[in-house]
SELUM-233524 format. One record per residue: residue number from 0; residue in one letter; chain; x, y, z of N, C-alpha, C in turn. Coordinates in pm, whole numbers. Atoms other than C-alpha are relative to their C-alpha. Example, Ala and Ser with C-alpha at 12.3 -4.5 7.8 and 13.67 -1.06 7.14 Angstrom:
<recs>
<i->0&aa->A&ch->A&n.x->89&n.y->-119&n.z->0&ca.x->1230&ca.y->-450&ca.z->780&c.x->90&c.y->120&c.z->0>
<i->1&aa->S&ch->A&n.x->-82&n.y->-119&n.z->-6&ca.x->1367&ca.y->-106&ca.z->714&c.x->-77&c.y->109&c.z->73>
</recs>
This chain:
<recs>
<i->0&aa->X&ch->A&n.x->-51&n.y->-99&n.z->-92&ca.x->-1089&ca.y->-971&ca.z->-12&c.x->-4&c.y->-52&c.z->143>
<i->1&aa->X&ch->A&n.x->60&n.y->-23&n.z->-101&ca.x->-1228&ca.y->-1100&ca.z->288&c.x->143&c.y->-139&c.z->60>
<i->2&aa->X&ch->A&n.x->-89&n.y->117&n.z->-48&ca.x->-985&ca.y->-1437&ca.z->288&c.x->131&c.y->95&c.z->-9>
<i->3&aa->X&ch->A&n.x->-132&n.y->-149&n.z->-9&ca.x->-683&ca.y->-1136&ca.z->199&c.x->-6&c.y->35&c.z->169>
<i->4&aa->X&ch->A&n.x->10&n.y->-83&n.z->-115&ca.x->-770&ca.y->-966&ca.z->510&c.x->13&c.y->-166&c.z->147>
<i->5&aa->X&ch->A&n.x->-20&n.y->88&n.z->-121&ca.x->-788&ca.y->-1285&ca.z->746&c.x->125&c.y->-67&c.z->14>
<i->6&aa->X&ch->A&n.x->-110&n.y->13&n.z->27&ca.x->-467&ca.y->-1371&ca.z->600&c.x->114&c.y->61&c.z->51>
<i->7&aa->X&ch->A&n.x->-25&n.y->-74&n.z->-44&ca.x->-333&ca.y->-1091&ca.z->683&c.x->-1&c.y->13&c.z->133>
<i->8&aa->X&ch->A&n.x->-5&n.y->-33&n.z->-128&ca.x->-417&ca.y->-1082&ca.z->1043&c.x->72&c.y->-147&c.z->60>
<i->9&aa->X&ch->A&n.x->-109&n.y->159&n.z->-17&ca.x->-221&ca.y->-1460&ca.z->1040&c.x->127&c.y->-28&c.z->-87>
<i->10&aa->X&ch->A&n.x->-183&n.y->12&n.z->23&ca.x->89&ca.y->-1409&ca.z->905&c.x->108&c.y->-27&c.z->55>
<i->11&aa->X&ch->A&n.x->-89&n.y->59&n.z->-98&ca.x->326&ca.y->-1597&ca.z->996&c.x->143&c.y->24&c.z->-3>
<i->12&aa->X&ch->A&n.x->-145&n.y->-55&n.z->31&ca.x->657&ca.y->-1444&ca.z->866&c.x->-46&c.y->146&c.z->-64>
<i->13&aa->X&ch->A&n.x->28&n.y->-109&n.z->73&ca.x->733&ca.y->-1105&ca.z->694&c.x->-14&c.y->-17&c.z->-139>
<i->14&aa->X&ch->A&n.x->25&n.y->52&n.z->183&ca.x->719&ca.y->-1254&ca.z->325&c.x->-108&c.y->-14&c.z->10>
<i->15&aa->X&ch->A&n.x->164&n.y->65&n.z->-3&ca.x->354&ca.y->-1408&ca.z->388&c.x->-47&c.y->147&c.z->46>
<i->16&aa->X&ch->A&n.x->28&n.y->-142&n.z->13&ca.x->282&ca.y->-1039&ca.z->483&c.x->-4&c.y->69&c.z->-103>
<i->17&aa->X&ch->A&n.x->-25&n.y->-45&n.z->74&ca.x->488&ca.y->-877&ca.z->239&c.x->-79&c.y->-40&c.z->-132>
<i->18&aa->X&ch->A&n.x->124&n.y->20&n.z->97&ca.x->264&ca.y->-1062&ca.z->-21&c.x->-140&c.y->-6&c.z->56>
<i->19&aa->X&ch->A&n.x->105&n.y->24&n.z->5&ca.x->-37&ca.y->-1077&ca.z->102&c.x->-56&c.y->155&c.z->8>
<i->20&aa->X&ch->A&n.x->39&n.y->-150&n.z->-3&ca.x->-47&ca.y->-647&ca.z->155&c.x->0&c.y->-1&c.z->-160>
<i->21&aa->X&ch->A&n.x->-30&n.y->-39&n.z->203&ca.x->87&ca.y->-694&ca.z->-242&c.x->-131&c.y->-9&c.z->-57>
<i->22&aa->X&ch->A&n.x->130&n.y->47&n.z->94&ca.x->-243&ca.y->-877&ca.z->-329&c.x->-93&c.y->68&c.z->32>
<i->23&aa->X&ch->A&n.x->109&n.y->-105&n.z->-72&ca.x->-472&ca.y->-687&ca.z->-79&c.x->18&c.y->128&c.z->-112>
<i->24&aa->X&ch->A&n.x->-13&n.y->-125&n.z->56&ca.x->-348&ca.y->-378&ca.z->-281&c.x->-60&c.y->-3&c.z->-174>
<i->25&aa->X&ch->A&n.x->59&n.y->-4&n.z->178&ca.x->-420&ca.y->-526&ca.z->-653&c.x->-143&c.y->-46&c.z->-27>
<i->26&aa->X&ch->A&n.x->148&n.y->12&n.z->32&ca.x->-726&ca.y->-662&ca.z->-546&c.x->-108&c.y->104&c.z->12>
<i->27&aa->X&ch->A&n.x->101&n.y->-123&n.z->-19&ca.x->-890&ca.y->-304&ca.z->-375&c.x->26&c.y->60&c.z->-174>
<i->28&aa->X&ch->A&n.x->46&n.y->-18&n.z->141&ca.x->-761&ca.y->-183&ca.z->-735&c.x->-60&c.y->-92&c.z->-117>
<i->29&aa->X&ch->A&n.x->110&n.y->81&n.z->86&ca.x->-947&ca.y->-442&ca.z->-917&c.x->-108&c.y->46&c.z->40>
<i->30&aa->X&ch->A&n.x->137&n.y->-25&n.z->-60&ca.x->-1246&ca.y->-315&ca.z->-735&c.x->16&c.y->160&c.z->52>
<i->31&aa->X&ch->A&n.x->-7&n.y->-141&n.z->7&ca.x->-1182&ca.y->35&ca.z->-792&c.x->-21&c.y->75&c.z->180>
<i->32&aa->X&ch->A&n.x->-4&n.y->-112&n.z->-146&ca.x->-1098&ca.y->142&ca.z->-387&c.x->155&c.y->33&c.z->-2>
<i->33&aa->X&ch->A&n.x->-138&n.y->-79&n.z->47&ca.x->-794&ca.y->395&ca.z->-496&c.x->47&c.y->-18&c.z->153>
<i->34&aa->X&ch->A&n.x->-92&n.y->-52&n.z->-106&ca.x->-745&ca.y->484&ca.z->-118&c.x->55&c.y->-108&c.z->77>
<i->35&aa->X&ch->A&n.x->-34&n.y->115&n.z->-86&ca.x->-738&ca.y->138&ca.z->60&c.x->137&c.y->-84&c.z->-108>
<i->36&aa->X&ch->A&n.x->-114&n.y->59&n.z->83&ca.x->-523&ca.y->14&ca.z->-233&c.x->106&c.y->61&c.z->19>
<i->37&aa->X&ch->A&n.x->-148&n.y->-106&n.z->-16&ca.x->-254&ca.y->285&ca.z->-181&c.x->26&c.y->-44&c.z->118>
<i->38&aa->X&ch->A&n.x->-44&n.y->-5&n.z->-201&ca.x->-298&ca.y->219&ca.z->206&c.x->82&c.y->-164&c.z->-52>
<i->39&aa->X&ch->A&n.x->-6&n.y->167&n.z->17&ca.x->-235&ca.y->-186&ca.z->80&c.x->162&c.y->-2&c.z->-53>
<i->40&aa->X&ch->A&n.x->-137&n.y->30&n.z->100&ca.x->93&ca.y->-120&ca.z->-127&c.x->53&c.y->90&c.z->78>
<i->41&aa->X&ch->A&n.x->-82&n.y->-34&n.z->-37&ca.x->213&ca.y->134&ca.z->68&c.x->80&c.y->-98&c.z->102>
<i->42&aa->X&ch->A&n.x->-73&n.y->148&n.z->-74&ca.x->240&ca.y->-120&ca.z->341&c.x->135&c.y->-78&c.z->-56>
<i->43&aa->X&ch->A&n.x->-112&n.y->92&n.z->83&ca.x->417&ca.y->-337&ca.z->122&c.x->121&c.y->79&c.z->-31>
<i->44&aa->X&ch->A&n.x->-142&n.y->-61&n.z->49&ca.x->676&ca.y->-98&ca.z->6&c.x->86&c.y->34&c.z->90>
<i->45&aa->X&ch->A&n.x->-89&n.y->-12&n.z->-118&ca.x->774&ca.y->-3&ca.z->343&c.x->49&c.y->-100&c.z->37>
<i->46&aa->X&ch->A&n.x->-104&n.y->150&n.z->-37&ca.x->855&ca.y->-382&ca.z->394&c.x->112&c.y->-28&c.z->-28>
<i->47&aa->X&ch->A&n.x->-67&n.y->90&n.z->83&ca.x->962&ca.y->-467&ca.z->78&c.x->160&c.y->111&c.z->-34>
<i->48&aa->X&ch->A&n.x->-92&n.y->-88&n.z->6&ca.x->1184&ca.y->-114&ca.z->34&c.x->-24&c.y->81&c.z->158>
<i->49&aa->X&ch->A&n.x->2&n.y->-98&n.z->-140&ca.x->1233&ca.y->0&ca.z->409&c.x->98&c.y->115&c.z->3>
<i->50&aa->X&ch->A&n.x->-75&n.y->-104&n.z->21&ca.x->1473&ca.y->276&ca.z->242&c.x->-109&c.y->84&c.z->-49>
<i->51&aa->X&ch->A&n.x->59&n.y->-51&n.z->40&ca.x->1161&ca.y->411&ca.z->112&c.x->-79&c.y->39&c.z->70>
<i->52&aa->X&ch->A&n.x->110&n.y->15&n.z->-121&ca.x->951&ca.y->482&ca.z->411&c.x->-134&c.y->65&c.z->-71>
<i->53&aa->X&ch->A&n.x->134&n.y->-90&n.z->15&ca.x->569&ca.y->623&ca.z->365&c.x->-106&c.y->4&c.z->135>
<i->54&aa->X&ch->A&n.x->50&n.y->-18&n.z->-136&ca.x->398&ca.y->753&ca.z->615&c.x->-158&c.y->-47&c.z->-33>
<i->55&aa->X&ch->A&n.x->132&n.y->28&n.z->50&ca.x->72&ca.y->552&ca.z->611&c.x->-150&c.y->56&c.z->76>
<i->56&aa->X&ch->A&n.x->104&n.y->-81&n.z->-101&ca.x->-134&ca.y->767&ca.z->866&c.x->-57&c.y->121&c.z->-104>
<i->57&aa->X&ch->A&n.x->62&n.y->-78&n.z->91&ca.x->-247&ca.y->947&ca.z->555&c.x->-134&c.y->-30&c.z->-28>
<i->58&aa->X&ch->A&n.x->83&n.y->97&n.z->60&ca.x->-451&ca.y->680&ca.z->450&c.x->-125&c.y->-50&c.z->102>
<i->59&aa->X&ch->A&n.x->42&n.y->53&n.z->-109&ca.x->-643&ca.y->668&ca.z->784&c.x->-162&c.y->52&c.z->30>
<i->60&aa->X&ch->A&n.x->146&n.y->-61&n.z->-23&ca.x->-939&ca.y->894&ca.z->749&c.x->-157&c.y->-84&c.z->-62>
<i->61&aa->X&ch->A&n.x->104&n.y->84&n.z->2&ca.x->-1297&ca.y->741&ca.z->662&c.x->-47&c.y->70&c.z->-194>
<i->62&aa->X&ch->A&n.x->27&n.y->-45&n.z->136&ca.x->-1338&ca.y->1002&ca.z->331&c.x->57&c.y->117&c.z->-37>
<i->63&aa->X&ch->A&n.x->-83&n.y->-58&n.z->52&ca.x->-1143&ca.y->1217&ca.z->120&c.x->-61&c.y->116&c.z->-101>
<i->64&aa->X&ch->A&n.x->35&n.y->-110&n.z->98&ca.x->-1179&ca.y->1553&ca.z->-76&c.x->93&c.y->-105&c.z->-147>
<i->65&aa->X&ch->A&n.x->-138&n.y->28&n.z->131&ca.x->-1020&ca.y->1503&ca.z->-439&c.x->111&c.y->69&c.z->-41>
<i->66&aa->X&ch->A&n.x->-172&n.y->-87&n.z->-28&ca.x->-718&ca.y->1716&ca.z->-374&c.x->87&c.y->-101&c.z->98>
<i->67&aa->X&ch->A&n.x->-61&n.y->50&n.z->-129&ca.x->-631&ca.y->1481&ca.z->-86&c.x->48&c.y->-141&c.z->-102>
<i->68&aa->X&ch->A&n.x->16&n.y->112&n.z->32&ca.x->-683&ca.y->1171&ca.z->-282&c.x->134&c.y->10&c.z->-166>
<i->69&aa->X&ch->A&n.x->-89&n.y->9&n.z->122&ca.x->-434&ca.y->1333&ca.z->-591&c.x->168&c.y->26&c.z->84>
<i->70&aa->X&ch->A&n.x->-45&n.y->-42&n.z->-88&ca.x->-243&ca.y->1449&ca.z->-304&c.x->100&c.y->-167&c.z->8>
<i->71&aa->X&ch->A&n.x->-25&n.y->122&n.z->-29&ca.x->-173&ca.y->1072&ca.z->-213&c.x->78&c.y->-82&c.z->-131>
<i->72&aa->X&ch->A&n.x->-63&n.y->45&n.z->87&ca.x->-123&ca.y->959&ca.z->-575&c.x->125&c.y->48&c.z->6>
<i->73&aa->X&ch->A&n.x->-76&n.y->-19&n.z->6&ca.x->112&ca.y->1185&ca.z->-582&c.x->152&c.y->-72&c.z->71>
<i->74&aa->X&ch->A&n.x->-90&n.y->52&n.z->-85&ca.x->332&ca.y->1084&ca.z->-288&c.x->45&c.y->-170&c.z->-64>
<i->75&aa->X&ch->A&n.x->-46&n.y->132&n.z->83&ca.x->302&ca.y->706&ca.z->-407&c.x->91&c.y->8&c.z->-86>
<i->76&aa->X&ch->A&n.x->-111&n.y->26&n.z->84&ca.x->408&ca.y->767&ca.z->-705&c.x->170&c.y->74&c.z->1>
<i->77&aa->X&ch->A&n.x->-134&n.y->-59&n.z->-70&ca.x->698&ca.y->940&ca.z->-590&c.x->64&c.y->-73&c.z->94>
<i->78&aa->X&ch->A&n.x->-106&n.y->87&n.z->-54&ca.x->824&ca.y->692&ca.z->-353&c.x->10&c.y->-151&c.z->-21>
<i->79&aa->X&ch->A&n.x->-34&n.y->117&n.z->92&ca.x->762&ca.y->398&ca.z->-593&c.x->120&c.y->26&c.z->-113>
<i->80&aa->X&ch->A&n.x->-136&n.y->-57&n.z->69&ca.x->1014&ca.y->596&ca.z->-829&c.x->114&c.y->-4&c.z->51>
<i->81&aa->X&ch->A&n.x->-119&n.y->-14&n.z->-76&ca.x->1257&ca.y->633&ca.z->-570&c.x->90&c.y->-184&c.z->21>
<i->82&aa->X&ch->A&n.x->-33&n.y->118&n.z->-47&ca.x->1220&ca.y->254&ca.z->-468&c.x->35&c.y->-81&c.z->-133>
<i->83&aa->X&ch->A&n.x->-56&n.y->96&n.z->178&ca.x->1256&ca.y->139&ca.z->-865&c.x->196&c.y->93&c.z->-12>
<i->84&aa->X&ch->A&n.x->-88&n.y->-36&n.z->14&ca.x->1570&ca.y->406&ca.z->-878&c.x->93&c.y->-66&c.z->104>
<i->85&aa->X&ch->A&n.x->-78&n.y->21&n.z->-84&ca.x->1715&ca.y->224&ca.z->-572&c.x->24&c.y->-166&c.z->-14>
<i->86&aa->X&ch->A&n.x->-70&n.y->127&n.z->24&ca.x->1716&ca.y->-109&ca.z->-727&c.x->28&c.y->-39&c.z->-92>
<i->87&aa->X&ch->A&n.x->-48&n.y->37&n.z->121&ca.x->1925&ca.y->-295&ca.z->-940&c.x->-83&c.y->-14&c.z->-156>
</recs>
């Protein structure tokens, strides 16, 4: 995580971004952190599908009820659907 994140703050194009939010996101879910992983891919999807926007100021608070946190799944998965229906 920790080389992810320094990576991240040295990116040198939007691809080397665009993957390195991808991995940041599969690695917090390898290590079971639901909210930083959503914050990690949403990133990415707004890159990678900028027809898909998500507003990531959701993802910003320090701790979450579990309404907030299904709240969030929700949205994800709802504008990962949109962004699979919008490509070939």
């Amino acid at each position: 995580m920790a080389c992810l994140l320094h990576a991240l703050e040295h990116c040198a194009n939007e691809d080397q971004q665009k993957d390195t939010l991808y991995n940041l996101g599969i690695s917090c879910t390898n290590i079971l952190d639901e909210v930083k992983a959503m914050h990690y891919l949403a990133q990415w999807l707004n890159i990678a599908h900028p027809g898909v926007p998500i507003d990531t100021s959701m993802f910003q608070e320090s701790s979450y009820q579990l309404e907030e946190v299904r709240q969030m799944n929700h949205v994800m998965i709802s504008q990962f659907e949109q962004a699979l229906a919008m490509s070939p």
